[in-house]
C-alpha positions as CSV (number, residue, x, y, z in Angstrom):
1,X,87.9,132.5,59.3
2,X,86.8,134.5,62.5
3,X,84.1,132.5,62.7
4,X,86.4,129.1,63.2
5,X,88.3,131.3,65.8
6,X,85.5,132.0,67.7
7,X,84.6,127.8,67.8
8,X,87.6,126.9,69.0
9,X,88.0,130.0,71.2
10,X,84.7,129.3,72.3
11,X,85.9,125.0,72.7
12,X,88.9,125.9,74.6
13,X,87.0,127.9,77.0
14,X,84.5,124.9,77.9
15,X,87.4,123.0,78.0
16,X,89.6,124.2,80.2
17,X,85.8,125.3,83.0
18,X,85.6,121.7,82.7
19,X,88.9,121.2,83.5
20,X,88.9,123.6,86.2
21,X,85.7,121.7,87.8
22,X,87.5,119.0,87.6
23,X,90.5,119.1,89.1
24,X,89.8,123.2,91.4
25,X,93.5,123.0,91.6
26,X,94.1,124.4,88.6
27,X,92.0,127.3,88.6
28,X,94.6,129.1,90.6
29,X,97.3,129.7,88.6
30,X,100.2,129.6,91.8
31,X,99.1,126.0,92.3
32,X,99.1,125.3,88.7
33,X,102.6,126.7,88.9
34,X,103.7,124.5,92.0
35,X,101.7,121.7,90.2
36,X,103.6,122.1,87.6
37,X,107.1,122.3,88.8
38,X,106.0,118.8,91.2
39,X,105.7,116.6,87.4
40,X,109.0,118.4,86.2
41,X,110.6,117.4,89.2
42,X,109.2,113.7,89.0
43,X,109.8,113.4,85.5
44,X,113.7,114.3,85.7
45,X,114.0,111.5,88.6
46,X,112.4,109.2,86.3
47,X,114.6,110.2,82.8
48,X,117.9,109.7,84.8
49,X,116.9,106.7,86.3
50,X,115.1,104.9,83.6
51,X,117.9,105.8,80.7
52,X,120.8,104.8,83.1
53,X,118.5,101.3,83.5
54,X,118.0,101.4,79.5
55,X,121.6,102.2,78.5
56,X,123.5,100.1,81.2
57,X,123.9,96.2,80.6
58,X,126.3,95.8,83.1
59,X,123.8,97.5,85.7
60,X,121.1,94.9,84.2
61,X,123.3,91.4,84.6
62,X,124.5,92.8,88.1
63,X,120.6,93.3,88.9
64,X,120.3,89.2,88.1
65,X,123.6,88.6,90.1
66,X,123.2,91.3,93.0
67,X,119.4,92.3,93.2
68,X,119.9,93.2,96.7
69,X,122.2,96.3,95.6
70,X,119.9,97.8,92.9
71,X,116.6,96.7,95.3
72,X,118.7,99.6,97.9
73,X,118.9,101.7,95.2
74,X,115.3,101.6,94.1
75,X,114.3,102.5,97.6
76,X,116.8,105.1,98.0
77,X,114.7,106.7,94.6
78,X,111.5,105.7,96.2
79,X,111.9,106.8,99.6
80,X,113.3,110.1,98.3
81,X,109.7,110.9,96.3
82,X,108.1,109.8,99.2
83,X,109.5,112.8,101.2
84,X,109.2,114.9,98.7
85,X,105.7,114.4,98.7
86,X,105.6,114.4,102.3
87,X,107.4,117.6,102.7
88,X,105.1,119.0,100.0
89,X,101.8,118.4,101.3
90,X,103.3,119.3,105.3
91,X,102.4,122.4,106.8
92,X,105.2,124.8,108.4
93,X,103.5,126.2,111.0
94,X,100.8,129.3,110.6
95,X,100.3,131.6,113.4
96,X,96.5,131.0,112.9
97,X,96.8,127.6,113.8
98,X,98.9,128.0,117.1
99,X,96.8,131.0,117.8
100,X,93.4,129.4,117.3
101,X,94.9,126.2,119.7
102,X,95.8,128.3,122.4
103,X,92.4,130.3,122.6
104,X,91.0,126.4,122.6
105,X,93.5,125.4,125.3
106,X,92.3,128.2,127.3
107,X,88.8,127.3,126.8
108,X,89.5,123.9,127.6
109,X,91.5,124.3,130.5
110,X,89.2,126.6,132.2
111,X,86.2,124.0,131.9
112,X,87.4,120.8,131.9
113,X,91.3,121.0,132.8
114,X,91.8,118.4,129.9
115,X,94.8,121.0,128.3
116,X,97.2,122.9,130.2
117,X,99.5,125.7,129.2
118,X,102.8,125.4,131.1
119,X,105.6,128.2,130.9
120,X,109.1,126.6,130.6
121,X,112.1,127.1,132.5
122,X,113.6,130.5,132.6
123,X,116.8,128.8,131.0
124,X,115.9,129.1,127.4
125,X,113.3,131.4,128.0
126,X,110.5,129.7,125.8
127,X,107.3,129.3,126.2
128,X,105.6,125.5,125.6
129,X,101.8,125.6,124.9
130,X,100.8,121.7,125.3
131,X,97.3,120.5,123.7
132,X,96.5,117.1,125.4
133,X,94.8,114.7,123.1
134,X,94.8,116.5,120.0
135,X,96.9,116.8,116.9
136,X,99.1,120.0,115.3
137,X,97.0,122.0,112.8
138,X,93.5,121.2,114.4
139,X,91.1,123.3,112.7
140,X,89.9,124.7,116.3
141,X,87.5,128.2,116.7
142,X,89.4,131.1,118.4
143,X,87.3,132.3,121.2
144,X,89.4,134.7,123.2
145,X,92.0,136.4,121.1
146,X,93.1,139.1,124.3
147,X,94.9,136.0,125.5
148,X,96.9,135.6,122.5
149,X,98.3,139.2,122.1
150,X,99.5,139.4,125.9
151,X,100.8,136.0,125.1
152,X,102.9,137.8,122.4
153,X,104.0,140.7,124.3
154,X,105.4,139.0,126.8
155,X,107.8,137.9,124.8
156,X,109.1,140.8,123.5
157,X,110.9,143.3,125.5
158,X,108.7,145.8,127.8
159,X,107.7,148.8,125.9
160,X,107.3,147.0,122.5
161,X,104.1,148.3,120.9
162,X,101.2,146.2,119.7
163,X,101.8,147.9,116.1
164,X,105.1,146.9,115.7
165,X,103.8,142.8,117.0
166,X,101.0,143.2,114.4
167,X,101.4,141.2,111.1
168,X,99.3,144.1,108.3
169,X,98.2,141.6,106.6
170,X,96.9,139.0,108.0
171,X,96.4,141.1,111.2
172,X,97.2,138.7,113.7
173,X,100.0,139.2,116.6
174,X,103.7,137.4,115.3
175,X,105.8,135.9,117.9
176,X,109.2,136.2,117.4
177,X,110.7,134.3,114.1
178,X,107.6,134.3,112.7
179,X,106.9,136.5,109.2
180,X,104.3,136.6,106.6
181,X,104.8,134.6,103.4
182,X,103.1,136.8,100.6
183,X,103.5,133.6,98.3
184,X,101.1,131.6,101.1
185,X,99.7,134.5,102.2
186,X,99.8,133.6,106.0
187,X,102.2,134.2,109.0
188,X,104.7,131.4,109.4
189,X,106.4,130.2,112.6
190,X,109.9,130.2,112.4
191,X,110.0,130.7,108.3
192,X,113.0,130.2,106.7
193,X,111.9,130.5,103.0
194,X,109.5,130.0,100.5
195,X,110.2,127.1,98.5
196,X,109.2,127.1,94.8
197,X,109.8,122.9,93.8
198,X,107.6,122.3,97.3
199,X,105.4,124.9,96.6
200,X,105.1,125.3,100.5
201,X,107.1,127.4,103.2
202,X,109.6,126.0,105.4
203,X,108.7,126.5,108.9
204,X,109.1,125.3,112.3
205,X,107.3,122.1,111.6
206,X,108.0,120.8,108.4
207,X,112.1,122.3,108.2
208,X,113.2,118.8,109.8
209,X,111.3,116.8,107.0
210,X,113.3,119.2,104.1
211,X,116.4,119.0,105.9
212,X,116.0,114.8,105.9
213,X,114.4,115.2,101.8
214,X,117.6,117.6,100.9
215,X,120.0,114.4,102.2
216,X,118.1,111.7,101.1
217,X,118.0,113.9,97.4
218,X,122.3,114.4,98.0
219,X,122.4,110.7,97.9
220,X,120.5,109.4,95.8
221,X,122.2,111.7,93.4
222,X,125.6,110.5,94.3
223,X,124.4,107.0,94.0
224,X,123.2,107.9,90.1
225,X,126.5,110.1,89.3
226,X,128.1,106.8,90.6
227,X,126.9,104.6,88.1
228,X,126.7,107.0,85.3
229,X,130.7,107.2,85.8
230,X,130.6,103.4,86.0
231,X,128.5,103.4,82.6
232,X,130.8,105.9,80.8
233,X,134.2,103.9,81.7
234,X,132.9,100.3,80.9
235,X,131.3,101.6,77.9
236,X,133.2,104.5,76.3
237,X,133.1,104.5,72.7
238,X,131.1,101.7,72.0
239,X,128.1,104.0,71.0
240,X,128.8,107.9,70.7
241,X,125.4,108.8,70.7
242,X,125.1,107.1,74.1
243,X,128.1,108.5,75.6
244,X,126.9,112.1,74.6
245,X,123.3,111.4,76.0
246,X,125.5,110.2,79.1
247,X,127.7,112.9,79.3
248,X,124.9,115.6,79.1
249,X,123.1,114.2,82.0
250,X,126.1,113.4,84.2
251,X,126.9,117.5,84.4
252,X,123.7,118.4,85.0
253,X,124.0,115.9,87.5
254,X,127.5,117.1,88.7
255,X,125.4,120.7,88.9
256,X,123.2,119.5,91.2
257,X,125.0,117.4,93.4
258,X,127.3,120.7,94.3
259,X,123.9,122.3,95.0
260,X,122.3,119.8,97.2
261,X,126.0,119.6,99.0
262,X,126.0,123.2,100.1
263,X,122.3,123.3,100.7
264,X,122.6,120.8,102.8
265,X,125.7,122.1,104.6
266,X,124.3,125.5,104.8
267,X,120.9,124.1,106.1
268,X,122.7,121.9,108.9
269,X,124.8,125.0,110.1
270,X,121.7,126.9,110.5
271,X,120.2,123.4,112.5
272,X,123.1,123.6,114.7
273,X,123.2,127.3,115.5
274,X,119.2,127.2,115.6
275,X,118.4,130.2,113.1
276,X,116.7,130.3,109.9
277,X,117.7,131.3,106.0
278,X,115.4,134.9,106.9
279,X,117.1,135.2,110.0
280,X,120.7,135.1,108.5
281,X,120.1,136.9,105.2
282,X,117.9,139.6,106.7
283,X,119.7,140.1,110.1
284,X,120.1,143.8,109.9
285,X,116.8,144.8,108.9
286,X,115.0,142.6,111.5
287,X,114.2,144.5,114.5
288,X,114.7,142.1,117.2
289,X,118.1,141.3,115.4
290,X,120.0,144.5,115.2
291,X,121.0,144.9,118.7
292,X,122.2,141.3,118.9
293,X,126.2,141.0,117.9
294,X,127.6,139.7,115.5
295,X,128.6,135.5,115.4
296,X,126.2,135.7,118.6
297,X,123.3,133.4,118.0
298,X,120.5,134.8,120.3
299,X,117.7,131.3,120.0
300,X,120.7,128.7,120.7
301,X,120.4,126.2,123.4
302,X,123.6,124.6,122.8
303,X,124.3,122.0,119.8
304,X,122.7,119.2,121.6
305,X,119.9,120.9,122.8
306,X,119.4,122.3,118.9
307,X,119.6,119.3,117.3
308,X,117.1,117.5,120.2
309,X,114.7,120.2,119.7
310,X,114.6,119.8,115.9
311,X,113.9,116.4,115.4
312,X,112.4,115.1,118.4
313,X,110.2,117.4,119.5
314,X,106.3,116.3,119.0
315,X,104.2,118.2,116.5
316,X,101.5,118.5,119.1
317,X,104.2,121.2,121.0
318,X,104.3,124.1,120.1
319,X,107.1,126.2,121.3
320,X,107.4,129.7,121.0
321,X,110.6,131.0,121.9
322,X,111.2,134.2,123.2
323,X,114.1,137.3,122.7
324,X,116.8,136.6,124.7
325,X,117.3,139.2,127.5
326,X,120.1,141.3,127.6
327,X,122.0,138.9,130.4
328,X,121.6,135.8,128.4
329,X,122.4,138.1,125.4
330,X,126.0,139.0,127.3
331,X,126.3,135.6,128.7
332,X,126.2,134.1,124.7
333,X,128.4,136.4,123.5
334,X,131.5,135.4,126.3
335,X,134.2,133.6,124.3
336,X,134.6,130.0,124.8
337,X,137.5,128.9,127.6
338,X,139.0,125.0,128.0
339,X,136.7,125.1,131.3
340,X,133.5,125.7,128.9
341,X,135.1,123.3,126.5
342,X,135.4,120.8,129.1
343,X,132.2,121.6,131.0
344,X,130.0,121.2,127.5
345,X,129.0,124.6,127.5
346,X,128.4,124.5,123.5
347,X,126.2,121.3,124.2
């Protein structure tokens, strides 16, 4: 008996290092979670989908009839992976990367002027690091890494400590909004949270692709609570063991419609107000936060500007914003008039 343990002990071992070889994803057991989690999520879109198609006559003669409504709905449920995919694989932001392209910008600047680095207006007090002819994330060699930290420093207040600026474990300077992900185990620009069903952070770059997945996800699961309704009221009764199957999946439907609805209300409001989930949910025990007042958004530009810099900026900008001083601090926190109403002062 131990002996036939040991063999297949001994099989499952070769099995699973020949797996491992295979497919190196694996071997890590995070990515074999997130891997995971990735098919589960796939293969729910594909049950509700496929047994509404298998149960639903009426859905199949209006296919023959209509095929231009059930073609939108197809690409509605395709176009939705996609993104999820997309937003998946994206990568939020590191500090490494913006850190290693500014050291190369330097570099590059000083001996052939093909990059520049140009400071923005003193308006919203950021600082735009512009990379001509190359792309976001460009695996480039940091050669000059004094020029990053006073890069840092000046945009926190005068005094701040290097210490203080100094991610511990990663040891690289954070700009402001940026904090280290323990699940990535890198700093990330502007993080807002760790996402388990992406398996990635959401960051400065990739938040505008999870804010468009979250309301392409909202509607294709109106779409499908649509139709299973539709199903259930043409079809009631006619086959109990369908209407239960129906039922079932139409609350855990219902479930996560209300879900995706207040994620993606709550993920707009922060959009608008230009913070982040870490920002809001940890504003007392972040540093830069605690002498800012309450209902007073310190990064906000103004709705317009918000929404402008979220979804049209290029990738190949980076933008590093820094803390508000304590004037533009006061000047946010005036309450509205009509005259700011009716000069735009919110845009």
């Amino acid at each position: 008996m131990t002996t036939v343990v040991g063999l297949c002990r001994s099989f499952r071992d070769r099995a699973l290092a020949r797996c491992f070889h295979c497919f190196p994803c694996l071997s890590d057991p995070a990515r074999r979670s997130s891997l995971g989690l990735k098919v589960t999520l796939v293969m729910l879109h594909l049950i509700f989908v496929g047994i509404l198609f298998l149960f639903d006559d009426d859905l199949i003669e209006k296919t023959k009839k209509e095929p231009w409504y059930t073609a939108l709905y197809l690409s509605l449920f395709f176009a939705t992976l996609v993104q999820y995919f997309i937003t998946s694989s994206s990568s939020p932001g590191y500090v490494v990367d913006v850190m290693r392209t500014f050291n190369e910008t330097n570099v590059m600047y000083q001996k052939s002027s093909l990059a520049s680095i140009q400071p923005a207006s003193s308006k919203n007090g950021s600082l735009i690091v512009t990379v001509e002819g190359s792309q976001s994330g460009r695996n480039f060699q940091g050669s000059n890494p004094s020029s990053w930290t006073k890069l840092v420093m000046d945009m926190y207040p005068p005094g701040t400590p290097v210490r203080s600026c100094t991610c511990s474990y990663c040891n690289a300077e954070q700009p402001p909004r940026a904090k280290h992900c323990h699940d990535c185990d890198k700093c990330v620009l502007q993080f807002d949270h760790h996402c388990v069903w992406l398996g990635t952070c959401v960051g400065r770059d990739n938040h505008c692709k999870f804010w468009w997945y979250i309301c392409e996800e909202t509607a294709l699961c109106l779409w499908t609570g649509i139709l299973y309704i539709s199903f259930l009221k043409a079809n009631f009764s006619r086959a109990w063991w369908k209407d239960v199957i129906m039922i079932l999946l139409l609350i855990v439907l219902s479930i996560s419609i209300l879900f995706l609805l207040l994620l993606l209300l709550f993920h707009s409001y922060l959009v608008l107000t230009n913070q982040t989930t870490y920002e809001l949910v940890r504003r007392r025990r972040i540093s830069y936060l605690r002498r800012v007042p309450e209902r007073v958004f310190p990064f906000s530009k103004g709705v317009c500007r918000n929404l402008y810099d979220f979804c049209c900026v290029r990738s190949s900008i980076y933008s590093l914003e820094s803390l508000p001083s304590p004037e533009e601090l006061e000047e946010k926190s005036r309450p509205y008039t009509c005259l700011d109403v009716l000069t735009c002062r919110c845009c």
